[in-house]
N, C-alpha and C positions, 0 to 999 in steps of 0.2 A: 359443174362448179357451184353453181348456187343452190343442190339438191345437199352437196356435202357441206358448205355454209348454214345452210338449215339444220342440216342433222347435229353439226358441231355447237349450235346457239343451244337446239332440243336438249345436248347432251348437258350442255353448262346448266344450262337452268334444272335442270332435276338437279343435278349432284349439288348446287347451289341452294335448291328449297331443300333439299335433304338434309345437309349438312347446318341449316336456320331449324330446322324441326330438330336437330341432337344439340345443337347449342340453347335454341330457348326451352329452356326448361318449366313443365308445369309449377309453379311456385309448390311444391309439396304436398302434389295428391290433394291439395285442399279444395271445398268447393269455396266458391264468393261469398257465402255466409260464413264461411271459417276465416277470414281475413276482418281484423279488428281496425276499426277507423279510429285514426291515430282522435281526432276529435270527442270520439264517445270515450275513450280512455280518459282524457283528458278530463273531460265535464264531472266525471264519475270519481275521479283522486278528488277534482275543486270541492263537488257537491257531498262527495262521502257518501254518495248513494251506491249502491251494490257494484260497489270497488271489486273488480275479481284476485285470485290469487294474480299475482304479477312477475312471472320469472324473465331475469338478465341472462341470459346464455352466452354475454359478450363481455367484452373487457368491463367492466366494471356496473354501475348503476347510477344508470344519467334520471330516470325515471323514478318519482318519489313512490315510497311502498315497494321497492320492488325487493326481491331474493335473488341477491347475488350467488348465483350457481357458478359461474364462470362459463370458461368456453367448456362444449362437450363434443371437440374433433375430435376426441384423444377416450380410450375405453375409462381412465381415470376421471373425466369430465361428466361420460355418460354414467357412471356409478355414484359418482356425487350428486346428478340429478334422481337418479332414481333413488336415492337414500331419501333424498327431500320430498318425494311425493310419496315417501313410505304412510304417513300416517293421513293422506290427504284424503277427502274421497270423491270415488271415480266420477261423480256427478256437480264436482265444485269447478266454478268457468275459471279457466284458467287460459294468461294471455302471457303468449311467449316473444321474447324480443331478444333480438341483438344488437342489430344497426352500425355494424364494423363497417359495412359496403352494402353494394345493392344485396339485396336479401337471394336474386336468384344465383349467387354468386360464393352466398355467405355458408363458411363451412359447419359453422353452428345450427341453423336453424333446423334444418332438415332433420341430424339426428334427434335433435330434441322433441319435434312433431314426433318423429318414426318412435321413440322410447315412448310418448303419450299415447299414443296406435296401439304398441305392444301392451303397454301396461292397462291398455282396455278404459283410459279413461273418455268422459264423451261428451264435454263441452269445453274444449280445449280450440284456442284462438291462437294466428299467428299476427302481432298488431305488425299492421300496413305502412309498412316504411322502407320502402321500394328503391331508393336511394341509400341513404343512414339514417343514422341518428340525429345528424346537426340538419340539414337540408329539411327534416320530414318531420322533428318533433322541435326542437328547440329555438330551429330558426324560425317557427310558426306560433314561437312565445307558449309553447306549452309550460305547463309546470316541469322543474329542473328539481332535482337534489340538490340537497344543499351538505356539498361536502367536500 
């Protein structure tokens, strides 16, 4: 009885770490230096010092300077971003946001990284706001749009 108690715990706990490793998701193939600190954004819109490009991939544009691309769940989303980085070049930083929900959750981000991958460009950021938008940038008195 207590050799089948053991093997039944063994079992849950695999199928239980297994099923934590398909639900947390790598934040998008990105390493730690491709995740933008909502703060250095931040200092860089106040200071105007090398502001990088700044794409909204989410409902709207909470963040001053950004390019409202919209959501890019949808192949019409991802062809309006790729229109937008038609004339960009591959080597300009570029930091992509949404903030609808937790980011490992959010159906924007990913294509939007995955369309920057494909189109080969190579200092492209996803800013760190792991939560949303309100919790991660705004409740922390960053700069807001004004609109």
């Amino acid at each position: 009885m207590k050799k089948l108690a053991i093997k039944k715990f063994f079992i849950l706990f695999v199928v239980l770490g297994f099923s934590k490793l398909c639900l947390a998701q790598n934040p998008f193939n990105l390493t730690e230096k491709q995740i933008f600190k909502p703060a250095e954004l931040a200092n860089a819109i106040t200071t105007k010092k090398e502001v990088p490009l700044i794409i909204s991939v989410g409902p709207g544009t909470t963040i001053p300077n950004s390019v409202n691309v919209g959501m890019v769940n949808t192949k019409e989303g991802l062809d309006k971003l790729k229109t937008q980085l038609t004339n960009i070049s591959k080597h300009k930083k570029i930091v992509v946001y949404c903030g609808c929900c937790p980011y490992e959750h959010c159906p924007n981000v990913r294509p939007a990284i995955n369309a920057l991958k494909e189109l080969k460009f190579t200092n492209y950021y996803l800013l760190d706001l792991p939560q949303n938008i309100k919790k991660d940038w705004i409740d922390k008195g960053y700069p807001v749009s004004k609109s």
